[in-house]
Backbone of each chain as ProteinMPNN parsed JSONL, in Angstrom:
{"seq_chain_A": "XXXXXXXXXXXXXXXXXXXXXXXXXXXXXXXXXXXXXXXXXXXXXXXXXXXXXXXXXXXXXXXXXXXXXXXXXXXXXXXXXXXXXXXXXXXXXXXXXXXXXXXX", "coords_chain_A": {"N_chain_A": [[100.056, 148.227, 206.553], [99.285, 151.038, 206.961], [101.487, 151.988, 205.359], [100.979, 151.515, 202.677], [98.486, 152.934, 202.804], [99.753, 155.304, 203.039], [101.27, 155.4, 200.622], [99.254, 155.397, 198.34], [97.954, 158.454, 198.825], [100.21, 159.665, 198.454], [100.74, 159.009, 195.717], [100.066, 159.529, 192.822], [96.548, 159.512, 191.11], [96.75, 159.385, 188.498], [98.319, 157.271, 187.679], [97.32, 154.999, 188.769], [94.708, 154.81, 186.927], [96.381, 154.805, 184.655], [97.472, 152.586, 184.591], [95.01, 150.707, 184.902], [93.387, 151.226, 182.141], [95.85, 150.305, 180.923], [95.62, 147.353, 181.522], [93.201, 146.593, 180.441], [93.391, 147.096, 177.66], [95.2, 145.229, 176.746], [93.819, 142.803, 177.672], [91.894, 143.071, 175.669], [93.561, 142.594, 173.738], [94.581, 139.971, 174.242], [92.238, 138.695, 173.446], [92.256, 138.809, 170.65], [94.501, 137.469, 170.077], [93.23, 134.64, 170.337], [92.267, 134.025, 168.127], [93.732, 132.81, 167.074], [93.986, 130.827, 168.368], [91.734, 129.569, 167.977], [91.801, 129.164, 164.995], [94.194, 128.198, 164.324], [96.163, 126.289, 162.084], [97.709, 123.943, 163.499], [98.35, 121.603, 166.099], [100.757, 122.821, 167.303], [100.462, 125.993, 166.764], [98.292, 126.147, 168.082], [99.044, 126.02, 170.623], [101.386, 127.517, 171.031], [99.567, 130.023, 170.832], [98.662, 129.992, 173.315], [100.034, 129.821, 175.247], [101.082, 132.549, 174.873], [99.058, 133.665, 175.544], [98.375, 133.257, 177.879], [100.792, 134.384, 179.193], [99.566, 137.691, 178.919], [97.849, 137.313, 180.784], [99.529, 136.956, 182.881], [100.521, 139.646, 182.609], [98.569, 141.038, 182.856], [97.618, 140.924, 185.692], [99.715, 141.753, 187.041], [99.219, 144.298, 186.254], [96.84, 144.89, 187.393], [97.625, 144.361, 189.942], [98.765, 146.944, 190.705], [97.028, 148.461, 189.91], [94.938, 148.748, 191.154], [95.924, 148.795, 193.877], [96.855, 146.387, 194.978], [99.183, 144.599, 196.605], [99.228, 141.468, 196.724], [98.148, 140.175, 194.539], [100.836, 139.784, 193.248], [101.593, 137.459, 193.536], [99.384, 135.788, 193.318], [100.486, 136.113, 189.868], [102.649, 135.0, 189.712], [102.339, 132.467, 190.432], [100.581, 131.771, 188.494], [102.309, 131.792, 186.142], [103.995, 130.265, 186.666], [102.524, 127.802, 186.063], [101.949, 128.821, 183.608], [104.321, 127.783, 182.494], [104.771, 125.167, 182.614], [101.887, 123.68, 181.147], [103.147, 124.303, 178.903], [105.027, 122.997, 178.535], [104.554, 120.686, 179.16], [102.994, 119.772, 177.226], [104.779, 119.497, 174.891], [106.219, 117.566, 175.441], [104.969, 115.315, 175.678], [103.869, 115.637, 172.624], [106.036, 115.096, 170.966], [107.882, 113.23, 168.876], [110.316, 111.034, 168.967], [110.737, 108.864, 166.896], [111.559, 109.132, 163.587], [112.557, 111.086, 162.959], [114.137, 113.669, 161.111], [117.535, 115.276, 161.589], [118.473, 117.913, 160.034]], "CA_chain_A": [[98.814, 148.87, 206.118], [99.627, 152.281, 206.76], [102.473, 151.86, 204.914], [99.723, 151.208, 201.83], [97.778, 154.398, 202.666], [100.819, 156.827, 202.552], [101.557, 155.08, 199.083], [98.233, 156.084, 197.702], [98.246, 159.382, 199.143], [100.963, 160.714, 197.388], [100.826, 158.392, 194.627], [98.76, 160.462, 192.073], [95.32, 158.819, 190.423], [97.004, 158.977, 186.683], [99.456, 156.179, 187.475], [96.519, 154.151, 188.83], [93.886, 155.031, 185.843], [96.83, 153.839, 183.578], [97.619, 150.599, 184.747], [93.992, 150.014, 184.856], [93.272, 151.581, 180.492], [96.809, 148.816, 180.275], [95.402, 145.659, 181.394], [92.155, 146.991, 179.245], [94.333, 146.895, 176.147], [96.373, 143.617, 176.933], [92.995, 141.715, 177.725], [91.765, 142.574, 174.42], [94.696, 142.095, 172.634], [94.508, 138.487, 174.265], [91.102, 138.269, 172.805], [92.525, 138.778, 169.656], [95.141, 136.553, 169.64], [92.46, 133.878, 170.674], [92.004, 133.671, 166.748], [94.987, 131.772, 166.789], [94.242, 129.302, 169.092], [90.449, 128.675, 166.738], [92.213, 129.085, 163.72], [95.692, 127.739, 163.915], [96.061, 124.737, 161.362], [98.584, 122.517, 164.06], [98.407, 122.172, 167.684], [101.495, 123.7, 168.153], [100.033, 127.248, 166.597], [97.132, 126.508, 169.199], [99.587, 125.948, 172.398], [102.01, 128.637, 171.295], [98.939, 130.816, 171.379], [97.624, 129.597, 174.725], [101.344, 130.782, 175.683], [101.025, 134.035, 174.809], [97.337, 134.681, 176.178], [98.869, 133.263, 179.423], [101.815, 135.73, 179.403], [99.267, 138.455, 178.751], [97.223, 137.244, 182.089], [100.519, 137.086, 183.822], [100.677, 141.333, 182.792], [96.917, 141.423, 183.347], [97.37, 140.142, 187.148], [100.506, 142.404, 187.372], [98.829, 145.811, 186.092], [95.801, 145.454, 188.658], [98.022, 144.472, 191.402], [99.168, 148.077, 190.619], [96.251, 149.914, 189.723], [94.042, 148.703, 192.743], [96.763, 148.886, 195.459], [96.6, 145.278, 195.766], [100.389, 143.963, 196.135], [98.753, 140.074, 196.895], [98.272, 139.648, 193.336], [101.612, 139.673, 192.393], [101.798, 136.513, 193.952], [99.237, 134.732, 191.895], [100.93, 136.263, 188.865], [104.097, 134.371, 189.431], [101.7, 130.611, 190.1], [99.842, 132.088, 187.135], [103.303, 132.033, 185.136], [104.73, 128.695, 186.552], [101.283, 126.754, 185.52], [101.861, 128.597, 182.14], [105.271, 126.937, 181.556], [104.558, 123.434, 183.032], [101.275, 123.749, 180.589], [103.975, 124.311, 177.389], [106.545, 121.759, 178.879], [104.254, 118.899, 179.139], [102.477, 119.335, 175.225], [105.96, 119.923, 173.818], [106.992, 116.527, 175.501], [103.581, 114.768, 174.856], [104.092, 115.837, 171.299], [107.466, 115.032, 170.394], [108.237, 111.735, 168.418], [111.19, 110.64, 168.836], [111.574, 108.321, 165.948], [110.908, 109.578, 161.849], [113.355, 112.813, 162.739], [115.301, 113.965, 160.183], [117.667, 116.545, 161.659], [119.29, 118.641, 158.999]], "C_chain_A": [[98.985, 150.376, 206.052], [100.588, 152.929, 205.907], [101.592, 151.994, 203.005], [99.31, 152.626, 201.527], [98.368, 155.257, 202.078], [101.051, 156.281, 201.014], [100.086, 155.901, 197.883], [97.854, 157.494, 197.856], [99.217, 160.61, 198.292], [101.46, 160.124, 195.979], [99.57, 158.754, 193.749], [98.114, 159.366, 191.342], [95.702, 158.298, 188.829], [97.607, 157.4, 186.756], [98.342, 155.468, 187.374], [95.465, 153.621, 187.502], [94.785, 154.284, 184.505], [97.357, 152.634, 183.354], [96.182, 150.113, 184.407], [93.521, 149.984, 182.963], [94.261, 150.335, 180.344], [96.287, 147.672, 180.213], [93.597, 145.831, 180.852], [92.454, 146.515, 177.909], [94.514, 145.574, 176.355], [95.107, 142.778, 177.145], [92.083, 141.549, 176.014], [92.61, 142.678, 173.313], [94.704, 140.26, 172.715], [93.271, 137.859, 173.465], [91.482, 138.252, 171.464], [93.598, 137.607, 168.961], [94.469, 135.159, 170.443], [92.067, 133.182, 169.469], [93.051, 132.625, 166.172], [94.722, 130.139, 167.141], [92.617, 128.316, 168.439], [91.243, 128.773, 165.399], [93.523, 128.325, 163.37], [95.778, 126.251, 163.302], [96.574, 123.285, 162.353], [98.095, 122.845, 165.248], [99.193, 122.928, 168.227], [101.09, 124.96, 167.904], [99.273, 127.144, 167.687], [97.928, 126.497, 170.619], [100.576, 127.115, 172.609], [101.075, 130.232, 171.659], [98.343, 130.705, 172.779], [99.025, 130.6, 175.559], [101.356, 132.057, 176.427], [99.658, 134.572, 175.665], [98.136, 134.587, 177.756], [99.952, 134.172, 179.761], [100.978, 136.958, 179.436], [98.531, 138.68, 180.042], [98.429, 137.356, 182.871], [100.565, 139.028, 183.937], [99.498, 141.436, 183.208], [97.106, 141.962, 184.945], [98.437, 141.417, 187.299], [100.236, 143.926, 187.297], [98.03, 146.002, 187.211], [96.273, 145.22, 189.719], [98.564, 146.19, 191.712], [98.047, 148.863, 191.139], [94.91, 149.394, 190.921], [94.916, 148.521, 194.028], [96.838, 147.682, 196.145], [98.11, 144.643, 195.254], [100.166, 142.271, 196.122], [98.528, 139.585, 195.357], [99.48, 139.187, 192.617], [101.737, 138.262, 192.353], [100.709, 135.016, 192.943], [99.616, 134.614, 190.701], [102.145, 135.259, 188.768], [103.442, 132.875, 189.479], [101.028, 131.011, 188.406], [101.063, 131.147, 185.93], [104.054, 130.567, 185.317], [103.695, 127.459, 185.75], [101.814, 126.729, 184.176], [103.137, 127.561, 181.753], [105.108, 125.489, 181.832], [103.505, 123.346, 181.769], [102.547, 123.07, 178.984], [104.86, 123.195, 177.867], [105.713, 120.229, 178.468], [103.444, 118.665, 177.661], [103.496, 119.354, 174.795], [106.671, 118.552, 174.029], [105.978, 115.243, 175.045], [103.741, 114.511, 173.249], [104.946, 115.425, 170.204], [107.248, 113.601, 169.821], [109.66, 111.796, 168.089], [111.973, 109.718, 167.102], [110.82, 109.342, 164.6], [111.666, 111.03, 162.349], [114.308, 112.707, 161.985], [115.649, 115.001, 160.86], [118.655, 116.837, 160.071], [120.723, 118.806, 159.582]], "O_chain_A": [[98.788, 150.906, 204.959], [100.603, 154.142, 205.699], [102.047, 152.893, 202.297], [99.566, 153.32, 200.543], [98.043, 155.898, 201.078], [100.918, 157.19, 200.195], [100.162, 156.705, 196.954], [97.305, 157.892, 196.828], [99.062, 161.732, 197.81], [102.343, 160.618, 195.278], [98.408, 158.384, 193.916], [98.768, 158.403, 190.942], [95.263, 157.352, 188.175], [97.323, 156.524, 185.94], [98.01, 155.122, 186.24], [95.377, 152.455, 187.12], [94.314, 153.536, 183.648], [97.604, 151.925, 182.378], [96.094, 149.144, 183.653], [93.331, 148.883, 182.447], [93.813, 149.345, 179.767], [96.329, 146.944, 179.221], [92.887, 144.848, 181.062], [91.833, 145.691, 177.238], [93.622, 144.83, 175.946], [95.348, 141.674, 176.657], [91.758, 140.534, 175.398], [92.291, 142.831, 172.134], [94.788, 139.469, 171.775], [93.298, 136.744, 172.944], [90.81, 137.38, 170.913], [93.577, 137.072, 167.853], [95.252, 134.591, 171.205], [91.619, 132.036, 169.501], [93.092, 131.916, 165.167], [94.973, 129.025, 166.68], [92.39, 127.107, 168.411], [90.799, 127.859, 164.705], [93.797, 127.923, 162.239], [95.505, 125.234, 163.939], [96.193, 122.122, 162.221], [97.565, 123.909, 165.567], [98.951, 123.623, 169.213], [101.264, 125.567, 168.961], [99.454, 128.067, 168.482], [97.4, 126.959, 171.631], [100.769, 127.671, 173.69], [101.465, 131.187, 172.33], [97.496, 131.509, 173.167], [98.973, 131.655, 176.191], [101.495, 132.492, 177.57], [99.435, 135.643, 176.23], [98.398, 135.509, 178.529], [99.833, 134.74, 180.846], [101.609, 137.744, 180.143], [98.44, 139.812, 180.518], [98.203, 138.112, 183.816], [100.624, 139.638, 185.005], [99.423, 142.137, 184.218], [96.826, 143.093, 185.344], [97.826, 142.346, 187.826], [100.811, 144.732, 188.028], [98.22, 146.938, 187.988], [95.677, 145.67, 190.698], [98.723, 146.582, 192.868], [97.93, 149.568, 192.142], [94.032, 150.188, 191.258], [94.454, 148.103, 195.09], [96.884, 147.573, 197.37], [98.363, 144.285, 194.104], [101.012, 141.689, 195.443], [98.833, 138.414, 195.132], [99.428, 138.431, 191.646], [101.977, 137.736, 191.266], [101.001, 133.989, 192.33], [99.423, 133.556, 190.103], [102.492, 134.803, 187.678], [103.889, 132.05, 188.683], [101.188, 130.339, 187.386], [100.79, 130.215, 185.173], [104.557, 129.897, 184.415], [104.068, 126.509, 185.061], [102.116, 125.732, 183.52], [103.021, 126.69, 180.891], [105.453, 124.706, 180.947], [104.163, 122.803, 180.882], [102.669, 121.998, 178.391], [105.362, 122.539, 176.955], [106.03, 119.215, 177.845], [103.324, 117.57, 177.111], [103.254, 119.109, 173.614], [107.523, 118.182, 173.222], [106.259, 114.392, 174.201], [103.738, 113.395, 172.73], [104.738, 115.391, 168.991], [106.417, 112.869, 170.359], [110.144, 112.444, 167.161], [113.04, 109.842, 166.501], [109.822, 110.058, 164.688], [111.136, 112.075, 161.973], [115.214, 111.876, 162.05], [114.785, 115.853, 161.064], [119.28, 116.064, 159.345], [121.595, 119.375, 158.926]]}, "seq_chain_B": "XXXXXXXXXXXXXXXXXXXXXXXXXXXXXXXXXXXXXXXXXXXXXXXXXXXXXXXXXXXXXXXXXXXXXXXXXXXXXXXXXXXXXXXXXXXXXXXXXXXXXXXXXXXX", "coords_chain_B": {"N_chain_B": [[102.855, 165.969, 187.89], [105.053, 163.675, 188.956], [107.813, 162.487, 188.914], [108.183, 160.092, 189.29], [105.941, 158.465, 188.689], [105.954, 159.752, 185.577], [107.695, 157.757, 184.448], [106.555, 155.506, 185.254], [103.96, 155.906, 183.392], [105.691, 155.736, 181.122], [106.851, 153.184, 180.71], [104.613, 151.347, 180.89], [103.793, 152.185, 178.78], [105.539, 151.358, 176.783], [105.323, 148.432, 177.302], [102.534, 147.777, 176.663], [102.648, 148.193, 174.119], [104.704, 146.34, 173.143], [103.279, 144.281, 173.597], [101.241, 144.191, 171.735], [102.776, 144.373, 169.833], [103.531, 141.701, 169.819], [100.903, 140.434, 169.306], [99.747, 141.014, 167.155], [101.817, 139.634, 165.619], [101.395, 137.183, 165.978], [99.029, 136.914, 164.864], [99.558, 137.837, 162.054], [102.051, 136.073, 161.125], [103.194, 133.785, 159.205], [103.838, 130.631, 159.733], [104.432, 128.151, 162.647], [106.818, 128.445, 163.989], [107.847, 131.177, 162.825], [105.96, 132.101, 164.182], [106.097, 131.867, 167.012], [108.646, 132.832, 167.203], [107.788, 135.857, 167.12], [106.089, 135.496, 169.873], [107.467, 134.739, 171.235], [110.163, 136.43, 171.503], [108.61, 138.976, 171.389], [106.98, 139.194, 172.986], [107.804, 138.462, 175.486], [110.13, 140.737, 176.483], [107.416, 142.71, 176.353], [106.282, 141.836, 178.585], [108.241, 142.221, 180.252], [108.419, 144.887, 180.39], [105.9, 145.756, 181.652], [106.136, 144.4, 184.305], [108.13, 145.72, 185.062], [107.366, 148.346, 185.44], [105.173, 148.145, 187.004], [106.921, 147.738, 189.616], [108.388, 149.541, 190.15], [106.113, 151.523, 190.32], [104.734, 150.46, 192.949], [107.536, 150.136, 194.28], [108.1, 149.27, 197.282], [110.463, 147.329, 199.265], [109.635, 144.545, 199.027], [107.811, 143.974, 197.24], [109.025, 144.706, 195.148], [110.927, 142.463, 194.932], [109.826, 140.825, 194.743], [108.468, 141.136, 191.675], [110.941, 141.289, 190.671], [111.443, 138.765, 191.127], [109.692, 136.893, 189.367], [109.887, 138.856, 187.054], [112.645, 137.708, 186.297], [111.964, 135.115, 186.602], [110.078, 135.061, 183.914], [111.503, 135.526, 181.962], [113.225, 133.263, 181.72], [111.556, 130.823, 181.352], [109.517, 131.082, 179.324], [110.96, 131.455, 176.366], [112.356, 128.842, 176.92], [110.045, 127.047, 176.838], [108.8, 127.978, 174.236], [110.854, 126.784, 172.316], [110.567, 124.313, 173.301], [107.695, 123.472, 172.547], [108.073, 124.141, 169.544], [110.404, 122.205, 168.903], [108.842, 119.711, 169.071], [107.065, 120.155, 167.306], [108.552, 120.415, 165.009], [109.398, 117.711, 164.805], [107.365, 116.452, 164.243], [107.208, 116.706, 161.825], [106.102, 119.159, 160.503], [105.763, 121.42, 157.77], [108.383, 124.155, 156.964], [108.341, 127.73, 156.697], [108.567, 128.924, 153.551], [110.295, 131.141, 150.999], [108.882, 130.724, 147.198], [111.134, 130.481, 145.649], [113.152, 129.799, 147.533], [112.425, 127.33, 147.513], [112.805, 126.49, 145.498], [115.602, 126.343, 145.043], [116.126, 124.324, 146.876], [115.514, 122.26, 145.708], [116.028, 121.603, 143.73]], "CA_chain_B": [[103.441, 164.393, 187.602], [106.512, 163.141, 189.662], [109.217, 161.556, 188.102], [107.797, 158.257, 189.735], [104.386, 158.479, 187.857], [106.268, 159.886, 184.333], [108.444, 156.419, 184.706], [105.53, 154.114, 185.572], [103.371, 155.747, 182.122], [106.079, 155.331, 179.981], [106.855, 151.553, 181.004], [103.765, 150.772, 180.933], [102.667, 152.349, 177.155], [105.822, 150.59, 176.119], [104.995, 147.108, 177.406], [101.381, 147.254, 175.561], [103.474, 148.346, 172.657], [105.196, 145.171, 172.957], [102.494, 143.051, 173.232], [100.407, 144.327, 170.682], [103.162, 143.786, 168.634], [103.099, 140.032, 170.094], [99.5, 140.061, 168.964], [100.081, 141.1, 165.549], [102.867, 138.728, 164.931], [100.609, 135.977, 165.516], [98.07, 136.754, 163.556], [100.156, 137.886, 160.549], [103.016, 135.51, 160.851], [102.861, 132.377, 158.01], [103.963, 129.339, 160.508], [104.696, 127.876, 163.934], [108.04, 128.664, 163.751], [107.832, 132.291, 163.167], [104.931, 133.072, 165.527], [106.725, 131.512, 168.383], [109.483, 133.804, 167.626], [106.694, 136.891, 167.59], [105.635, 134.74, 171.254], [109.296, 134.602, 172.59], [110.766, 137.916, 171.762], [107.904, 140.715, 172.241], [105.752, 139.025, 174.408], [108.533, 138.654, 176.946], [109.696, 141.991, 176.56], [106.109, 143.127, 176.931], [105.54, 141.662, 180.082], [109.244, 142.476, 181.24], [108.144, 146.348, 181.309], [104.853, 145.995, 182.415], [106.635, 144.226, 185.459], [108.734, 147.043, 185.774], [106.162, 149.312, 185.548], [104.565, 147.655, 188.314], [107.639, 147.65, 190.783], [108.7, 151.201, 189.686], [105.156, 152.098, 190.891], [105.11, 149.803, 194.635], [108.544, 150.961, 195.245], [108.588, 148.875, 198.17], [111.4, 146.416, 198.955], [108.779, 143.169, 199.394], [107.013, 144.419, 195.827], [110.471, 145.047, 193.957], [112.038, 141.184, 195.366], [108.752, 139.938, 193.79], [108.623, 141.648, 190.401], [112.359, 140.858, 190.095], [111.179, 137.202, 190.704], [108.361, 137.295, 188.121], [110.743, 138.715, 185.535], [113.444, 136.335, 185.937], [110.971, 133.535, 185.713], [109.125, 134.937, 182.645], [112.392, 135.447, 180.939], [113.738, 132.275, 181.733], [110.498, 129.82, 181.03], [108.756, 131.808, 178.397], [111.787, 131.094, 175.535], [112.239, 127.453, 177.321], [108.423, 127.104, 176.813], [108.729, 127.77, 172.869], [111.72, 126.113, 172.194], [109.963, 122.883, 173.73], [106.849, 123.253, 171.321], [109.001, 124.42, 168.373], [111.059, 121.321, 168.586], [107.755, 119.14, 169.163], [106.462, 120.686, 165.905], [109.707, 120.02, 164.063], [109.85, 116.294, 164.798], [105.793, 116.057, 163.825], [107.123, 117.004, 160.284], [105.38, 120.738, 160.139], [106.811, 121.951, 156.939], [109.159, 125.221, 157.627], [107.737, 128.422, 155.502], [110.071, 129.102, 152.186], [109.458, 131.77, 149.357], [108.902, 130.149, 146.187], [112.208, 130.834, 145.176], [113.874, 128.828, 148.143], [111.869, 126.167, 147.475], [113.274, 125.797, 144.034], [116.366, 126.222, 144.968], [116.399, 123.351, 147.482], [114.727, 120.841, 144.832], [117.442, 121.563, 142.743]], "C_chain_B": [[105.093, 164.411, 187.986], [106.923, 162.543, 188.352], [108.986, 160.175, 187.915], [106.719, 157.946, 188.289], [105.236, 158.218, 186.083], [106.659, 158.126, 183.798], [107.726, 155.303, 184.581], [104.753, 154.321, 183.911], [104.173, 155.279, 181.05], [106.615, 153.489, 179.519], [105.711, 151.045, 180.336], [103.218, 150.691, 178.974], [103.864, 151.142, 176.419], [105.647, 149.291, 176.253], [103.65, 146.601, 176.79], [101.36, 147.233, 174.463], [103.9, 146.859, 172.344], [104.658, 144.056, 172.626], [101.247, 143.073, 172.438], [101.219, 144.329, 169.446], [103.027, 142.034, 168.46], [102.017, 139.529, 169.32], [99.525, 139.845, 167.698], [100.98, 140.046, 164.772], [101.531, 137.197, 164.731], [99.759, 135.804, 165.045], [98.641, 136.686, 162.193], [101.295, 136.784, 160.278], [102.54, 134.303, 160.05], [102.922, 131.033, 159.142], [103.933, 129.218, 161.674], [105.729, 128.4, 164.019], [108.062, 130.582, 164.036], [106.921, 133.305, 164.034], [105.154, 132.694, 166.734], [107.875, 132.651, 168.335], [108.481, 135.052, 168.022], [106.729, 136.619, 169.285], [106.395, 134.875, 171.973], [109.731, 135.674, 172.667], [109.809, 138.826, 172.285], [106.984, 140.313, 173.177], [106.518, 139.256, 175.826], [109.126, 140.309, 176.983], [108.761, 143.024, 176.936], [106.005, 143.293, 178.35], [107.04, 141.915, 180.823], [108.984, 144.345, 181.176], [107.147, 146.902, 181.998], [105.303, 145.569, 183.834], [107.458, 145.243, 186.191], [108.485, 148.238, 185.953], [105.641, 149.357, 186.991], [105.605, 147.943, 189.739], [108.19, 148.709, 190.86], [107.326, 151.972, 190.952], [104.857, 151.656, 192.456], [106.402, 150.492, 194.985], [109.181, 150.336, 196.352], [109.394, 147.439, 198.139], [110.409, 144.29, 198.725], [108.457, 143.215, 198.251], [108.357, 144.407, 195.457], [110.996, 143.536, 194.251], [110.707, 139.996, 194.168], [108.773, 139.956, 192.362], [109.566, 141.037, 189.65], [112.226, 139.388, 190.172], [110.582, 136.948, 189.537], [108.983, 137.247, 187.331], [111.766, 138.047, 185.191], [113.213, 135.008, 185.81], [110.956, 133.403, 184.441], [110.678, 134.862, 181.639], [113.217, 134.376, 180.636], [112.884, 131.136, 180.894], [109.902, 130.386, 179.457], [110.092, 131.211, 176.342], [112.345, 129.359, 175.669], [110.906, 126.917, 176.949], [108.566, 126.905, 175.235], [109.465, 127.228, 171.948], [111.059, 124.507, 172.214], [108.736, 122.503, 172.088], [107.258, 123.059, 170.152], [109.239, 123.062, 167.895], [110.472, 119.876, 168.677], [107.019, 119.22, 167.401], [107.573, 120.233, 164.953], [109.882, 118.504, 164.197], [108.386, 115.48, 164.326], [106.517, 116.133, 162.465], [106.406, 118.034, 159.895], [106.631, 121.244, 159.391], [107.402, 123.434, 157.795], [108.289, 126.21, 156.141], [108.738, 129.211, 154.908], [109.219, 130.404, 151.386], [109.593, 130.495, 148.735], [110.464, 129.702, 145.681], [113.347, 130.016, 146.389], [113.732, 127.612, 147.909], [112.42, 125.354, 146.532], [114.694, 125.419, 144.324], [116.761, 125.038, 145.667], [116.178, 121.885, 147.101], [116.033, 120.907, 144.238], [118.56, 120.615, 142.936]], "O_chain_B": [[106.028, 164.996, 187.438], [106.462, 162.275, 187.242], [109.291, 159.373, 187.032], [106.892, 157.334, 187.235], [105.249, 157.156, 185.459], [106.021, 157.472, 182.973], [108.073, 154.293, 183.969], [104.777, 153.358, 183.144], [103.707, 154.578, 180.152], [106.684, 152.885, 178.448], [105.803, 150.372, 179.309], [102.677, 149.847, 178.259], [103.456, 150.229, 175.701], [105.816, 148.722, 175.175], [103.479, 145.432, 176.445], [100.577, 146.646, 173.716], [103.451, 146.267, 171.362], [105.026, 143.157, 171.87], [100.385, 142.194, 172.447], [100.751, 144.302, 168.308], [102.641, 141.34, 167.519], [102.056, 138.444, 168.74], [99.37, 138.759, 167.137], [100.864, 139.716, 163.592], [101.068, 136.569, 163.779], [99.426, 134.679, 164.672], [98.385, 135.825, 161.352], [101.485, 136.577, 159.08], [101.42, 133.864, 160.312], [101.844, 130.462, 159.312], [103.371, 130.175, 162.206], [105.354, 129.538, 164.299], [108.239, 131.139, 165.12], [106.98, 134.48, 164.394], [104.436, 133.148, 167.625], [108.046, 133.351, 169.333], [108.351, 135.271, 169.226], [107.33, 137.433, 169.986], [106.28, 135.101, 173.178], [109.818, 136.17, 173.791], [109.965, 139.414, 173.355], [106.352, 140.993, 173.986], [106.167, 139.87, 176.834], [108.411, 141.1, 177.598], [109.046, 144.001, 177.628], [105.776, 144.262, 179.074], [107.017, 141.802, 182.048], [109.493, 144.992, 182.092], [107.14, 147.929, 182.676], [104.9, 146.332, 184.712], [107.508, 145.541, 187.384], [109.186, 149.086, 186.504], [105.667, 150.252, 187.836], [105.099, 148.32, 190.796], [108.628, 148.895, 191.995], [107.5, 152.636, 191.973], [104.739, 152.602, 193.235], [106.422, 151.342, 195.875], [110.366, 150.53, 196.621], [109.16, 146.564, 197.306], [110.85, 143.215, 198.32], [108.862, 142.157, 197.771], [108.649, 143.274, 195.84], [111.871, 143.387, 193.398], [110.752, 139.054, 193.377], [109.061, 138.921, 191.761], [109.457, 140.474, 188.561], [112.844, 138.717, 189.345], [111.354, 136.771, 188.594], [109.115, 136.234, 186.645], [111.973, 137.728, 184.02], [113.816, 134.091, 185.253], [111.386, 132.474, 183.757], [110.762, 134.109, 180.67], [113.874, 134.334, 179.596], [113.389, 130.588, 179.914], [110.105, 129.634, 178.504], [109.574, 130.629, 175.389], [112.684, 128.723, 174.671], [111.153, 125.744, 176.671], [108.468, 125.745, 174.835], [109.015, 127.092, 170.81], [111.097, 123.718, 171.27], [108.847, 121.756, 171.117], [106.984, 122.016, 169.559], [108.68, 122.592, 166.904], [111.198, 118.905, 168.464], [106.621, 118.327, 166.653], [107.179, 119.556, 164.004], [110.769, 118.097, 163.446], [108.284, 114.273, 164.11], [106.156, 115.12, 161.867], [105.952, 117.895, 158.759], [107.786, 121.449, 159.762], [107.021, 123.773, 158.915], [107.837, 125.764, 155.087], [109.546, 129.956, 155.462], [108.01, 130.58, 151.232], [110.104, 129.482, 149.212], [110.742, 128.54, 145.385], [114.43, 129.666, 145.919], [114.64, 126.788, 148.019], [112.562, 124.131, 146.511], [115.089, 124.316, 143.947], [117.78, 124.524, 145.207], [116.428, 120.826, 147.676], [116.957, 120.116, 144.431], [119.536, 120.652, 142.186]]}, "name": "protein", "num_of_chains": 2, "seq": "XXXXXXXXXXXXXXXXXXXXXXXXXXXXXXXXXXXXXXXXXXXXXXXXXXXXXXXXXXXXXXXXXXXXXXXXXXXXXXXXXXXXXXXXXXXXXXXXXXXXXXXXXXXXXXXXXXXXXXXXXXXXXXXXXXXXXXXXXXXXXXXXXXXXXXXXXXXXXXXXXXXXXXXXXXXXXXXXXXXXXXXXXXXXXXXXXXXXXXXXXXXXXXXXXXXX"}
């Protein structure tokens, strides 16, 4: 804990202020690529966007563990990030058909 | 502004760089195919300097063992992740996107 304090102390306000403006940006950038996941003609456009939003919550989680002095977040960032790939693993195997493949 | 600080802004602007290119790809890109690449390359990128943004700025050895977990996850799963879909999408029969001019040439 003290260990904490002295960090903020001589860890000037800009750093903080710009992690916090980052995961500002990056949440509505995710909102944007949200158009993907209503608009995308296949499922896979809609799961590769789910992907990406979830990579963007993985930086989300990782900027405010910054910019509020809270290192405990990092920690959901990394379950955050395993969910996301189990998520993509199990539609991509769900999905697959084995027979009617032509490979080239 | 320390050295630390300079280090942490410029990480950081480039990792929203990254993933506002991410963003862009997938809106503008034509298929599955090429907006997974958009998805795989700058997104991970993205989030590999915002991570190092982050552990740049902690500093401490408990925060830096983490980070360095984090980003050897995301860089591992994240391209495993679109690969999976990709090759899910390719066995559905989702055409691939051609110019005109490939198209012909492959009827041919």
């Amino acid at each position: 804990m003290a260990a904490r304090e002295r960090t903020v102390t001589t860890m000037s306000d800009l750093a903080n202020t710009v992690m916090l403006a980052a995961a500002a940006i990056v949440v509505v950038l995710a909102a944007i690529v949200l158009y993907r996941v209503v608009a995308g003609p296949t499922t896979h456009d809609r799961v590769v966007a789910v992907n990406v939003i979830g990579t963007s919550i993985v930086i989300v989680l990782a900027l405010l563990s910054a910019g509020l002095d809270r290192p405990e977040y990092l920690d959901i960032a990394i379950v955050y990030a395993l969910l996301n790939f189990v998520l993509s693993l199990v539609v991509g195997r769900f999905t697959y058909q084995s027979d009617g493949v032509k490979w080239r | 502004m320390t050295l630390v600080t300079a280090l942490v802004v410029l990480f950081v602007a480039l990792g929203v760089f990254f993933t506002f290119v991410a963003a862009v790809g997938m809106i503008r890109l034509p298929d599955v195919y090429s907006r997974s690449h958009a998805a795989t390359k700058a997104d991970t990128l993205g989030a590999g300097f915002a991570i190092l943004a982050v552990a740049v700025y902690f500093g401490t050895l408990g925060e830096v063992i983490r980070g360095a977990f984090l980003l050897v996850f995301i860089y591992y799963t994240n391209p495993t992740a679109a690969h999976a879909i990709t090759r899910a999408a390719y066995s559905r029969g989702i055409d691939v996107w051609t110019t005109e001019e490939n198209r012909q040439e492959e009827s041919r």
